[in-house]
DRENDO-1510 file (C-alpha; in Angstrom, 1 decimal, always signed):
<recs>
REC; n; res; u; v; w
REC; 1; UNK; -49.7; +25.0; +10.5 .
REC; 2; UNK; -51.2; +27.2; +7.5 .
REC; 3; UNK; -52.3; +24.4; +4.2 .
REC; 4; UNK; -53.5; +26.1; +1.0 .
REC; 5; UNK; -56.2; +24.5; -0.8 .
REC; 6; UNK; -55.8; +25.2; -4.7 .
REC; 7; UNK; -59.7; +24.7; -6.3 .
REC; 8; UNK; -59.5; +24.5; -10.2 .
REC; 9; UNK; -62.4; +24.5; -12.2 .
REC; 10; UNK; -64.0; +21.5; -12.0 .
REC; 11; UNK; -67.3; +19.9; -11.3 .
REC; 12; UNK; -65.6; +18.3; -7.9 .
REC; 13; UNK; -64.8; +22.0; -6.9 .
REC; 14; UNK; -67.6; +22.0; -4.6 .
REC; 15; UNK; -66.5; +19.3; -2.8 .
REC; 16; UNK; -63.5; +21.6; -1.6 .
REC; 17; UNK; -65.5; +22.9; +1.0 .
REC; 18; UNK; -66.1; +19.9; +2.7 .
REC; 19; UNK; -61.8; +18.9; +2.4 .
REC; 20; UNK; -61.7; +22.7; +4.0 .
REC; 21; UNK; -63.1; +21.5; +7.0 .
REC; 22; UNK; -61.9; +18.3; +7.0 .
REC; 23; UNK; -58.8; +20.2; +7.8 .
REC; 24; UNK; -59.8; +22.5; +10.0 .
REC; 25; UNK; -60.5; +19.3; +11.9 .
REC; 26; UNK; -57.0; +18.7; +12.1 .
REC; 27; UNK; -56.4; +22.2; +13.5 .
REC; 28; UNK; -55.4; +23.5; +10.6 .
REC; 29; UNK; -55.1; +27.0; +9.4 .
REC; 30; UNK; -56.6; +27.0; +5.7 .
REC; 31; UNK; -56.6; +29.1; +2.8 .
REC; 32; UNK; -57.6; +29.0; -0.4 .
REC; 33; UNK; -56.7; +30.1; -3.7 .
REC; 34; UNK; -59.3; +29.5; -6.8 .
REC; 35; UNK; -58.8; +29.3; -10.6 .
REC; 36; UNK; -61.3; +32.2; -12.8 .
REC; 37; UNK; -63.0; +28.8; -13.8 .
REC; 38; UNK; -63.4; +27.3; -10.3 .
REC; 39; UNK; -65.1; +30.2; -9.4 .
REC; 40; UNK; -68.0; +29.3; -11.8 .
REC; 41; UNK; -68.6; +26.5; -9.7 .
REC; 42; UNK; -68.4; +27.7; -6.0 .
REC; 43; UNK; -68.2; +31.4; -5.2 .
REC; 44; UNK; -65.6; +32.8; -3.0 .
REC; 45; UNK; -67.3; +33.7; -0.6 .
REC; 46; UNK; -68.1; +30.3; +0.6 .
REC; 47; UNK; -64.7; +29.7; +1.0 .
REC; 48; UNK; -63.8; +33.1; +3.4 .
REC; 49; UNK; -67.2; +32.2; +5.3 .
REC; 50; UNK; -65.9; +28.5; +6.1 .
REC; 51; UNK; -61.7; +29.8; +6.8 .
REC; 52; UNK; -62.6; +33.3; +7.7 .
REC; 53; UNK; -59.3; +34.1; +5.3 .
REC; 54; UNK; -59.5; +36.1; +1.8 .
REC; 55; UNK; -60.0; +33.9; -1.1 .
REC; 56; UNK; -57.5; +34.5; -3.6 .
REC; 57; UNK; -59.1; +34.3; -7.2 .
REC; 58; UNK; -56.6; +36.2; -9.2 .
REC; 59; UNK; -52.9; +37.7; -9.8 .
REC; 60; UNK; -54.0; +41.8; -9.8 .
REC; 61; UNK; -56.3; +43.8; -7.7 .
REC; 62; UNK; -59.8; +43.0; -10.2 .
REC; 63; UNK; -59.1; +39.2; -8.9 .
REC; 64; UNK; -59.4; +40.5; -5.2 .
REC; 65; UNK; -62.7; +37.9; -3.6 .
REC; 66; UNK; -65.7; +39.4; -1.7 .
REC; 67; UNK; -64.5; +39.3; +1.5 .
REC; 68; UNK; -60.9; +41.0; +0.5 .
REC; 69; UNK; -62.9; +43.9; -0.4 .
REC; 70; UNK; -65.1; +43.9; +2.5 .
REC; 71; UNK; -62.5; +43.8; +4.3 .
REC; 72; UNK; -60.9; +46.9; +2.8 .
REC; 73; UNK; -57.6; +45.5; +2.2 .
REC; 74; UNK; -55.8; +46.2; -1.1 .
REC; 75; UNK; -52.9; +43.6; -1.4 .
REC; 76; UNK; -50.4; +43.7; -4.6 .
REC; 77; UNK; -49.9; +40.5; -6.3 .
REC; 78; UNK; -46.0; +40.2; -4.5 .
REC; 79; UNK; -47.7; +40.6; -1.3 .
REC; 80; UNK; -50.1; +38.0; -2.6 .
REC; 81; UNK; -47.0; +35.8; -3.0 .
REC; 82; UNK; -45.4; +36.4; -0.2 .
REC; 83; UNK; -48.2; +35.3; +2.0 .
REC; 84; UNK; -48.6; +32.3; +0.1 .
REC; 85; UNK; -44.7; +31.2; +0.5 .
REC; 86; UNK; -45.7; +31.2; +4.5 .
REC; 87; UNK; -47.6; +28.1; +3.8 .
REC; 88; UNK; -46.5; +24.5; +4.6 .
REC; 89; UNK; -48.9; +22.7; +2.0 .
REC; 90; UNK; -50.4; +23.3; -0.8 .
REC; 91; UNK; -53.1; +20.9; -2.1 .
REC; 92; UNK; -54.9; +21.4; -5.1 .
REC; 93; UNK; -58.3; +19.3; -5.0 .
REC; 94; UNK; -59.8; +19.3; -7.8 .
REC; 95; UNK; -56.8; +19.3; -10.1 .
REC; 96; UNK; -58.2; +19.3; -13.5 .
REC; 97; UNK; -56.0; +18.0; -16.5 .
REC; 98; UNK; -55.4; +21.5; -17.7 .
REC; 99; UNK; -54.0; +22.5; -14.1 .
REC; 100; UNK; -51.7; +19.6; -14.3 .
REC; 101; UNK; -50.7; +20.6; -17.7 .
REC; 102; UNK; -49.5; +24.3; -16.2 .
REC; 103; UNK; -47.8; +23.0; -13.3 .
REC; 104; UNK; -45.7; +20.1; -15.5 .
REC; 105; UNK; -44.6; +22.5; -17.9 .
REC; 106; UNK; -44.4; +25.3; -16.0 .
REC; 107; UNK; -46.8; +27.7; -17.3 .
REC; 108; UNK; -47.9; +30.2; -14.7 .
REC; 109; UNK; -51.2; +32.2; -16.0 .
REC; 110; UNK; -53.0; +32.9; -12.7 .
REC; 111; UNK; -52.3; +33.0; -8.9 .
REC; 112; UNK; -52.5; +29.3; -8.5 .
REC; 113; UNK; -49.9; +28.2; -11.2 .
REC; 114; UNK; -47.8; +31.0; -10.0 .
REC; 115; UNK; -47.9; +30.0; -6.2 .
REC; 116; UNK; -47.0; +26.4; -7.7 .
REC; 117; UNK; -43.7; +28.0; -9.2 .
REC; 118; UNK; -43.0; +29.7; -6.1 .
REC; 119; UNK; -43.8; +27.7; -3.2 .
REC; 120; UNK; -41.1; +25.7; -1.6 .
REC; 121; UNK; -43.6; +24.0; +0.5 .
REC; 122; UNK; -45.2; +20.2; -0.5 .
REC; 123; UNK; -47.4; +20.1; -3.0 .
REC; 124; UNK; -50.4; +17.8; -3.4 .
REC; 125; UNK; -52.4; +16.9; -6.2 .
REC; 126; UNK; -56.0; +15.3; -6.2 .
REC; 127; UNK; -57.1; +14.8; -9.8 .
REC; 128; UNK; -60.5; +14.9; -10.6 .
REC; 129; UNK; -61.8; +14.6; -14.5 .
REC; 130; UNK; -63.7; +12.5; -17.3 .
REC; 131; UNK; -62.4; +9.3; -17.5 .
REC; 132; UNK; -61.1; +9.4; -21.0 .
REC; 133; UNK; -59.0; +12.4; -19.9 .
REC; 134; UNK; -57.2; +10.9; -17.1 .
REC; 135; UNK; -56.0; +8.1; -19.5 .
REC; 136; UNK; -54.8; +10.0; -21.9 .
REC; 137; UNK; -51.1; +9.9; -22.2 .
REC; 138; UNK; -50.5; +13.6; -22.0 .
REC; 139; UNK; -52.2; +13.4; -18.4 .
REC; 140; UNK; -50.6; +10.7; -17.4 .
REC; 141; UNK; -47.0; +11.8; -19.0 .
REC; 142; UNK; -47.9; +14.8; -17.0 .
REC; 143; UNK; -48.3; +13.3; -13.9 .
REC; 144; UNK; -44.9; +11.5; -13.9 .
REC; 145; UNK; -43.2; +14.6; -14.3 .
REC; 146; UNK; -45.2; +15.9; -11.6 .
REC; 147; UNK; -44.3; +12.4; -9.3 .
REC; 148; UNK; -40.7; +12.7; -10.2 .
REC; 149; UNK; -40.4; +16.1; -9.2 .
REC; 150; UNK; -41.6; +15.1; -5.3 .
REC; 151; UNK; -45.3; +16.3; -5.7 .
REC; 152; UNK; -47.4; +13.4; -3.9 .
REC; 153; UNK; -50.4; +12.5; -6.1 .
REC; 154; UNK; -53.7; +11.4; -4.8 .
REC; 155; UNK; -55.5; +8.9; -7.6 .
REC; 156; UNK; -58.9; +9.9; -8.2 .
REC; 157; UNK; -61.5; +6.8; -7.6 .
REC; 158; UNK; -63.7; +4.6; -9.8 .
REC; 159; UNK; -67.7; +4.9; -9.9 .
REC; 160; UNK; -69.8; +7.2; -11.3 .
REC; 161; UNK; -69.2; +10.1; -13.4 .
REC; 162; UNK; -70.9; +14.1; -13.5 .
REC; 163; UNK; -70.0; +13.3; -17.3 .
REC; 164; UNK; -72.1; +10.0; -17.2 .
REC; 165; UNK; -69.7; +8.1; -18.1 .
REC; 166; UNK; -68.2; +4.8; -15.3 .
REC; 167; UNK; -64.5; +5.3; -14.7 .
REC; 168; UNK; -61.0; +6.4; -13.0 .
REC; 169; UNK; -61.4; +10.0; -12.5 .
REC; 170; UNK; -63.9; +10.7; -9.4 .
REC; 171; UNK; -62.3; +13.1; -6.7 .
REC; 172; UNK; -60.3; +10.5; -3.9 .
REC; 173; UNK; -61.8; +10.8; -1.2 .
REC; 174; UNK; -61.5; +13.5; +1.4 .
REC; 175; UNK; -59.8; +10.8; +4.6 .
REC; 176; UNK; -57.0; +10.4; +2.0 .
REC; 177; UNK; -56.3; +13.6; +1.1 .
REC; 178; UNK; -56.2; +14.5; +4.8 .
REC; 179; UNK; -54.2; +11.6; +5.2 .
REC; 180; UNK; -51.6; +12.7; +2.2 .
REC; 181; UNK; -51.4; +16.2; +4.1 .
REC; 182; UNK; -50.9; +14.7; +7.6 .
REC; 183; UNK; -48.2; +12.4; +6.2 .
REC; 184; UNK; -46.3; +15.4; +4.7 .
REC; 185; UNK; -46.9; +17.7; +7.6 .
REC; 186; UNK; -46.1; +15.1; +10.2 .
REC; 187; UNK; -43.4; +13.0; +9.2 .
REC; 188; UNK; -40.7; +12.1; +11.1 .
REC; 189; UNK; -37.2; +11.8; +10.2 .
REC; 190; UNK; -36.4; +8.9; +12.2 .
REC; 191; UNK; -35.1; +6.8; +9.4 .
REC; 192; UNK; -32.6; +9.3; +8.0 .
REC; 193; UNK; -29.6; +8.0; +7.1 .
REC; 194; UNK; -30.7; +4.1; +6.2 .
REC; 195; UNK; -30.7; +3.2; +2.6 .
REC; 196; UNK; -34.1; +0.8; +2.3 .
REC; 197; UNK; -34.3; -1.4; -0.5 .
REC; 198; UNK; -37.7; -2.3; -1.1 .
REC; 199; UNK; -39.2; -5.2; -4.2 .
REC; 200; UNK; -42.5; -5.0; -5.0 .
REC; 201; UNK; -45.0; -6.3; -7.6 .
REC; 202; UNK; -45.4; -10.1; -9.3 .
REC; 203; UNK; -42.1; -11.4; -11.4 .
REC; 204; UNK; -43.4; -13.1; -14.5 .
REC; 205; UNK; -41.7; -16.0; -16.0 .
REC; 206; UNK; -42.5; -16.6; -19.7 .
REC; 207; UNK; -44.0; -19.5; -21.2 .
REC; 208; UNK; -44.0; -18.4; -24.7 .
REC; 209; UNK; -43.9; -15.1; -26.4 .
REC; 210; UNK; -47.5; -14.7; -25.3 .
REC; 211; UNK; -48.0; -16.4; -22.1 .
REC; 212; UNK; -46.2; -16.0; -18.3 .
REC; 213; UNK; -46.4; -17.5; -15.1 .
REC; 214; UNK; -47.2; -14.7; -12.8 .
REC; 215; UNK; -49.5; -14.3; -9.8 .
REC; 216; UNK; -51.9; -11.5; -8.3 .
REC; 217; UNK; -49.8; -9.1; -6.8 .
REC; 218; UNK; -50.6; -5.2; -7.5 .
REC; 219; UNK; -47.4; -4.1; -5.9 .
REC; 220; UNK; -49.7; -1.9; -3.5 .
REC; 221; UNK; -48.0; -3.1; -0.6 .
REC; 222; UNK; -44.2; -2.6; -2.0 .
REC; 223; UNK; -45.3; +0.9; -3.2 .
REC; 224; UNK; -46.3; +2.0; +0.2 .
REC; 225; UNK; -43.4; +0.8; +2.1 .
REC; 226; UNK; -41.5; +2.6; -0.4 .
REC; 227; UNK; -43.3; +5.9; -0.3 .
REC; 228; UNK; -43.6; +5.5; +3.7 .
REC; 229; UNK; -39.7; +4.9; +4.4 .
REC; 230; UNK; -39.0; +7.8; +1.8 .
REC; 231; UNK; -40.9; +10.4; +3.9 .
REC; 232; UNK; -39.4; +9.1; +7.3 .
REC; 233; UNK; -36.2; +10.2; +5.7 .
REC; 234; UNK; -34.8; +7.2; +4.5 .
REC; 235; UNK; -32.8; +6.7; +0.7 .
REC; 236; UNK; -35.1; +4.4; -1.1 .
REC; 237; UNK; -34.1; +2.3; -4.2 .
REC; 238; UNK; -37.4; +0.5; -5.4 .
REC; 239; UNK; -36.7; -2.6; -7.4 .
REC; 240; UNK; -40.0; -3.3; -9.0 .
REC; 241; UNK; -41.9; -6.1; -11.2 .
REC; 242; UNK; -45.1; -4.6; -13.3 .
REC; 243; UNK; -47.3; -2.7; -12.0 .
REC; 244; UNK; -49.8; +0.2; -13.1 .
REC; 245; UNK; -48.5; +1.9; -10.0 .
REC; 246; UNK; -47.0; +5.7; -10.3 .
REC; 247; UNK; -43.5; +5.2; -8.5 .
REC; 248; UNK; -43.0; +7.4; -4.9 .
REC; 249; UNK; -41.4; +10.6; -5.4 .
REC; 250; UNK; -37.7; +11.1; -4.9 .
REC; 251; UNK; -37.3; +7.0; -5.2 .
REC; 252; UNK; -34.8; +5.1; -6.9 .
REC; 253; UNK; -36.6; +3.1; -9.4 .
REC; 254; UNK; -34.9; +0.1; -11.0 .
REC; 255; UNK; -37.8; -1.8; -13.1 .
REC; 256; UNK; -37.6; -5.4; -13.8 .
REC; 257; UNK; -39.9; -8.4; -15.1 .
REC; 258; UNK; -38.7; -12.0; -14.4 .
REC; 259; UNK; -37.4; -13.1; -10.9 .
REC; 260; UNK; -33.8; -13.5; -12.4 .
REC; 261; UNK; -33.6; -9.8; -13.3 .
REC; 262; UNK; -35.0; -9.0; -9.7 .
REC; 263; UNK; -32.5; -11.2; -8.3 .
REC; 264; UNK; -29.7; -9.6; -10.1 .
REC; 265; UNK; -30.7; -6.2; -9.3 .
REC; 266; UNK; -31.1; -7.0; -5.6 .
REC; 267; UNK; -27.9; -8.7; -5.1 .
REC; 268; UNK; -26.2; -5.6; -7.3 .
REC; 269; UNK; -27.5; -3.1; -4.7 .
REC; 270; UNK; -28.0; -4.9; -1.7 .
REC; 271; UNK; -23.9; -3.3; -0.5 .
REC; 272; UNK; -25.7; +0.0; -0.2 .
REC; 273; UNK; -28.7; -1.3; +1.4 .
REC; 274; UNK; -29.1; -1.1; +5.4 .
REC; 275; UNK; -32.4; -2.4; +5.1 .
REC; 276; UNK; -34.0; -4.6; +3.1 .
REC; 277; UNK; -37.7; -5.4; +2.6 .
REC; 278; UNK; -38.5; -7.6; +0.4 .
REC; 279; UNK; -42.7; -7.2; -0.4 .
REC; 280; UNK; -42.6; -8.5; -4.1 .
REC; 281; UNK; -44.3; -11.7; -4.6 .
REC; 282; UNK; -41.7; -13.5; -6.8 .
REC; 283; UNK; -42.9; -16.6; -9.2 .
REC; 284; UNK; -41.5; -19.5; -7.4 .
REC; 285; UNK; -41.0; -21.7; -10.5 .
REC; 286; UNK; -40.1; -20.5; -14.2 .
REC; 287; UNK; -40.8; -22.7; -17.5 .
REC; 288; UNK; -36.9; -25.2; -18.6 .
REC; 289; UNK; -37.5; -24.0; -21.8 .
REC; 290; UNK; -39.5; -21.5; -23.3 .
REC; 291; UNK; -41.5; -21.7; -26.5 .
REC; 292; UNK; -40.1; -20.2; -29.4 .
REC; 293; UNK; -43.8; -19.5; -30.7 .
REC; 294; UNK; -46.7; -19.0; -29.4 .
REC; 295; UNK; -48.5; -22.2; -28.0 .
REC; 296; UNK; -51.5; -23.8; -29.8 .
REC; 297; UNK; -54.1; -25.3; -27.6 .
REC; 298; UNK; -54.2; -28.9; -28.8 .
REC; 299; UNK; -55.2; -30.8; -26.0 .
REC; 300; UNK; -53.8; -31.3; -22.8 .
REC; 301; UNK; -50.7; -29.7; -22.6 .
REC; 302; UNK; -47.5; -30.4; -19.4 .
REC; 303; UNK; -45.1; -27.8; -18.2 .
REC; 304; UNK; -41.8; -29.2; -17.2 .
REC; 305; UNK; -41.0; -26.2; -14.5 .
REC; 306; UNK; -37.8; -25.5; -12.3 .
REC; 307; UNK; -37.7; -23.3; -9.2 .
REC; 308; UNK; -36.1; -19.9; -9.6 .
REC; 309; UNK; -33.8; -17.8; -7.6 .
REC; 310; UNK; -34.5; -17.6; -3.8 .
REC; 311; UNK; -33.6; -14.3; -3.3 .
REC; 312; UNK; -34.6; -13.9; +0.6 .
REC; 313; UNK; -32.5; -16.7; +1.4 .
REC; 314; UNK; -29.6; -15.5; -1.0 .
REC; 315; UNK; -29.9; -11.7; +0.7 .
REC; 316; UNK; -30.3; -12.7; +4.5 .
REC; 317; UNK; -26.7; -14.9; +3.7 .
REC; 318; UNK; -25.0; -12.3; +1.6 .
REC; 319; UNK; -26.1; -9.3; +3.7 .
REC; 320; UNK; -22.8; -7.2; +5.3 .
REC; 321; UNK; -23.3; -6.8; +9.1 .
REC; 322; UNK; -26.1; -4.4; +10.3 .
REC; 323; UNK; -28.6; -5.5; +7.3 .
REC; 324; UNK; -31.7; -5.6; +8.3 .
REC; 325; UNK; -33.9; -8.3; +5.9 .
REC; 326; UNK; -37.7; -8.7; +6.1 .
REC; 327; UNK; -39.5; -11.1; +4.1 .
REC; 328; UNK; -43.0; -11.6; +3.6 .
REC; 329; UNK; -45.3; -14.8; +3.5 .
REC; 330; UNK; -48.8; -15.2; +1.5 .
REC; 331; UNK; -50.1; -17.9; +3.3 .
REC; 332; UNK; -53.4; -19.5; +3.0 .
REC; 333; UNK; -53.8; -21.9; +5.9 .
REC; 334; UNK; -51.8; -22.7; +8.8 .
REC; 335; UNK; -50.0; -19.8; +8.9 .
REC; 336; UNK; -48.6; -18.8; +12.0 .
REC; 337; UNK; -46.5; -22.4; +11.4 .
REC; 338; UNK; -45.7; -21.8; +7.7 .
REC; 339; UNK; -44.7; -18.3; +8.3 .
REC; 340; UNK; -42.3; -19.0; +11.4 .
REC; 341; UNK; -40.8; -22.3; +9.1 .
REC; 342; UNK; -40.0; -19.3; +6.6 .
REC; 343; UNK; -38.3; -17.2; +8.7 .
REC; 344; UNK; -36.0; -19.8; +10.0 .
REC; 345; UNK; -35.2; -21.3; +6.3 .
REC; 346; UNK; -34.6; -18.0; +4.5 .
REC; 347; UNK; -32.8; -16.6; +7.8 .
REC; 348; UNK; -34.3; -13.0; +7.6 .
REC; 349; UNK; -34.9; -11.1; +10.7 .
REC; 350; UNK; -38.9; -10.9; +10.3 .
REC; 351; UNK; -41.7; -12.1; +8.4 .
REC; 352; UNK; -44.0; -10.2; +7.5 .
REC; 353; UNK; -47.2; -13.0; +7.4 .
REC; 354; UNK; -50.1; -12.6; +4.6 .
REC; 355; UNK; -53.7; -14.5; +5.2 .
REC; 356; UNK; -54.2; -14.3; +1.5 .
REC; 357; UNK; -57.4; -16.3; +1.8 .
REC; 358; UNK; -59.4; -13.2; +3.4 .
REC; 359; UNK; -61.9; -11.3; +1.3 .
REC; 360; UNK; -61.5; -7.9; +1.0 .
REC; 361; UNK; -57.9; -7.1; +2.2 .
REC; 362; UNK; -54.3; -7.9; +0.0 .
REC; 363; UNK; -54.3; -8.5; -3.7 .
REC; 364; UNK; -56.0; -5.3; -5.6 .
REC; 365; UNK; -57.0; -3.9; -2.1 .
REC; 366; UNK; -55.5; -0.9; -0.4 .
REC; 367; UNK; -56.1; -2.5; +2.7 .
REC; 368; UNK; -53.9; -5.3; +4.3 .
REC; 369; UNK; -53.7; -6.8; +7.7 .
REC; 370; UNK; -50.9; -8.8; +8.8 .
REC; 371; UNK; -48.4; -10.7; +11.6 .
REC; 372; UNK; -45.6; -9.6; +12.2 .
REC; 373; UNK; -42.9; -12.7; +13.0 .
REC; 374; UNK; -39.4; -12.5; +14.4 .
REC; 375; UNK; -38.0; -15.6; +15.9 .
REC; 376; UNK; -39.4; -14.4; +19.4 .
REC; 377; UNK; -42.7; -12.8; +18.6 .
REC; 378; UNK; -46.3; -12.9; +16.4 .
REC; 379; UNK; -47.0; -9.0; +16.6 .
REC; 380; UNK; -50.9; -8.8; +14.7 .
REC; 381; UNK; -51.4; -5.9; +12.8 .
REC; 382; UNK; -55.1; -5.4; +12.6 .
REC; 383; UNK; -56.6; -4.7; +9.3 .
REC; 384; UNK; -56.1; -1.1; +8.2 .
REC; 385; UNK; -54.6; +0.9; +4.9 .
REC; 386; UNK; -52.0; -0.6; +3.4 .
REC; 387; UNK; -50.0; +2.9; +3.5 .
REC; 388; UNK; -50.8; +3.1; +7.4 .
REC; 389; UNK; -49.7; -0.5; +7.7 .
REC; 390; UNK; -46.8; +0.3; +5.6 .
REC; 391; UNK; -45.9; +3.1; +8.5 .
REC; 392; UNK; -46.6; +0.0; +11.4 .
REC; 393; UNK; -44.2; -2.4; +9.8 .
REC; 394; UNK; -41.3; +0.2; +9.4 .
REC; 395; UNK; -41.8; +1.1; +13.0 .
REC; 396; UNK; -41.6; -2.7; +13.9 .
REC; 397; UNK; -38.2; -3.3; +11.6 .
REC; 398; UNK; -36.9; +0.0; +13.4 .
REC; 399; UNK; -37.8; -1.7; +17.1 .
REC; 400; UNK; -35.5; -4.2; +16.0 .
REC; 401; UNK; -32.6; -2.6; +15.8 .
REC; 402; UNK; -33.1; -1.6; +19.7 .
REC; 403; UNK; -31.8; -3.8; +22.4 .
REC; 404; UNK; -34.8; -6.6; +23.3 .
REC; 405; UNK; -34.5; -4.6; +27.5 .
REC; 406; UNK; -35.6; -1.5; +25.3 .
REC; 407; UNK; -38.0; -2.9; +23.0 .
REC; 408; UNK; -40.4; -4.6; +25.7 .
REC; 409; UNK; -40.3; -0.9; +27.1 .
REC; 410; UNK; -40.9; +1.4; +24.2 .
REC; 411; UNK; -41.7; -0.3; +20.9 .
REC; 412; UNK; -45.1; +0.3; +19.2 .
REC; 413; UNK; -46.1; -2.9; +19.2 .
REC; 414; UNK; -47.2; -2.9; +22.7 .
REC; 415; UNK; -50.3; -1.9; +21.7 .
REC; 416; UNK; -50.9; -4.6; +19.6 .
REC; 417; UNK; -51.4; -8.5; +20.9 .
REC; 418; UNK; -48.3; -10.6; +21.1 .
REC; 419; UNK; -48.4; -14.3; +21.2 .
</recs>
């Protein structure tokens, strides 16, 4: 399969070369296409050494690379594009906040911005900047255009600066990138036709016009299930609480705070769903009354609290025939019995089972491990991405929809322990 690697000019743009053969790896047939301002980072001919492909620098014969004209070859610009449109990726690493910029708004200066406009293929973004830019609204207004529009965006890391400043805006790393293409390249379809209805994020319940009950959830979790069952070919609608998450492409999003409002919005939609996963961590308990003003600390102070909606238990007995419900647990101790007791109570047809108390893995990681529970089985998950373990669980819910003569023959889980 033939991936394009767009370099724009940024500091990162050497580490292009290395994400080139990272791909290769994959047996992958690469090309790349560089900005006038990448090129004052890596030259050309780097990149036609490491594909053994011309390097496409610019729109007209003067942007021809080294090896074009060693080669002798004298392409026009259209045939330029029409090579291009053979590919079946196109990730730009490093996109710099002014490439981002020209593909939102559709400004096409040079080859790459044009290829962006013309390409039908996926498109893949990797950001790399100063920190202060990939804050700024404009970049980040930018990218959501870019997200809702079905381009998959790679979130640069934390650490070190070139600029010297610590911050967001490092170049991801190249296993996720290669990951991101893989997943687009790879995908199967083999939830087409299900409508998945995925929660995600903490609820908040308010205390006073300050203050909330709310717990440690990212939303990671939700987000990948969401982006995972999307590119297997299901309908998603994502029903979130707050997170600093950019929603999946091509997703439903229906954004909510307190676990009423996610109730409501689950039970409203829950008719078109034919699956339901249900990944949010929802604050069990909400304030009787909440302050009118803000609360003064004067001393000890007592909550009266009342539970709030349970919406697992409400779905699993409201669900039309067919539904599919998963739940999840955050346990901290005896988990295997808590987990099973909540699957039996709510009624759902799996749990998926948290150990909450291990460093390193679940809130504010993008790893997870996890058990898998159904009212027969404890499939263990080992640690791994949370995206990757995202991919595991749907292929678990799917094995459930097989007869049990099938699924001891064929389901995924086989390589995993069962207890």
């Amino acid at each position: 399969m033939k991936v394009t690697v767009g370099v724009s000019g940024g500091i990162a743009a050497y580490k292009a070369a290395e994400l080139v053969r990272a791909l290769q790896r994959q047996a992958l047939d690469v090309h790349v296409v560089m900005t006038e301002a990448a090129t004052q980072f890596v030259q050309p001919l780097t990149f036609a050494s490491l594909t053994g492909h011309e390097v496409i620098t610019g729109i007209w014969a003067s942007g021809r690379s080294a090896s074009e004209t060693a080669e002798g070859t004298s392409l026009s610009s259209i045939q330029h594009i029409d090579t291009a449109q053979g590919t079946d990726l196109l990730v730009v690493a490093p996109a710099t906040a002014n490439t981002l910029a020209k593909f939102a708004h559709g400004i096409a200066d040079d080859f790459l911005t044009t290829l962006y406009l013309a390409t039908k293929a996926p498109v893949i973004v990797a950001p790399a900047m100063n920190v202060n830019m990939w804050e700024h609204p404009a970049t980040q207004a930018n990218l959501q255009l870019l997200v809702a529009r079905g381009v998959t965006v790679v979130s640069p890391g934390s650490g070190y600066l070139a600029c010297g400043m610590v911050g967001s805006g490092r170049l991801a790393e190249n296993e996720e990138i290669v990951r991101a293409a893989l997943e687009l390249l790879n995908h199967t379809n083999d939830l087409a036709g299900e409508v998945v209805l995925v929660t995600a994020g903490g609820t908040r319940e308010a205390l006073d016009p300050v203050r909330y009950i709310g717990n440690r959830s990212s939303g990671k979790m939700g987000y990948a299930l969401a982006y995972a069952a999307q590119r297997r070919g299901a309908r998603v609608i994502l029903i979130t609480a707050p997170t600093a998450l950019h929603p999946p492409p091509n997703c439903e999003v229906v954004s909510v705070v307190t676990t009423g409002q996610m109730r409501d919005a689950v039970v409203s939609r829950l008719p078109e769903a034919t699956m339901v996963i249900k990944a949010a961590a929802v604050a069990d308990y909400r304030a009787i009354s909440m302050a009118d003003q803000k609360l003064k600390r004067s001393g000890p102070l007592t909550l009266q609290l009342e539970p709030t909606a349970d919406i697992l238990a409400e779905v699993a007995s409201l669900r039309k025939p067919g539904t599919l419900v998963i739940g999840f647990a955050a346990e901290t101790e005896d988990h295997l019995t808590h987990g099973r007791d909540k699957l039996l109570r709510k009624g759902a047809d799996a749990i998926v089972l948290n150990d909450v108390s291990r460093e390193g893995i679940g809130f504010d990681s993008d790893r997870n491990a996890a058990t898998f529970l159904t009212k027969q089985t404890a499939i263990e998950l080992p640690e791994m991405s949370k995206r990757d373990l995202a991919d595991r669980i749907l292929d678990e819910a799917i094995a459930l929809r097989r007869p049990q003569s099938v699924i001891d023959e064929t389901s995924p889980s086989q390589t995993t322990s069962r207890r």
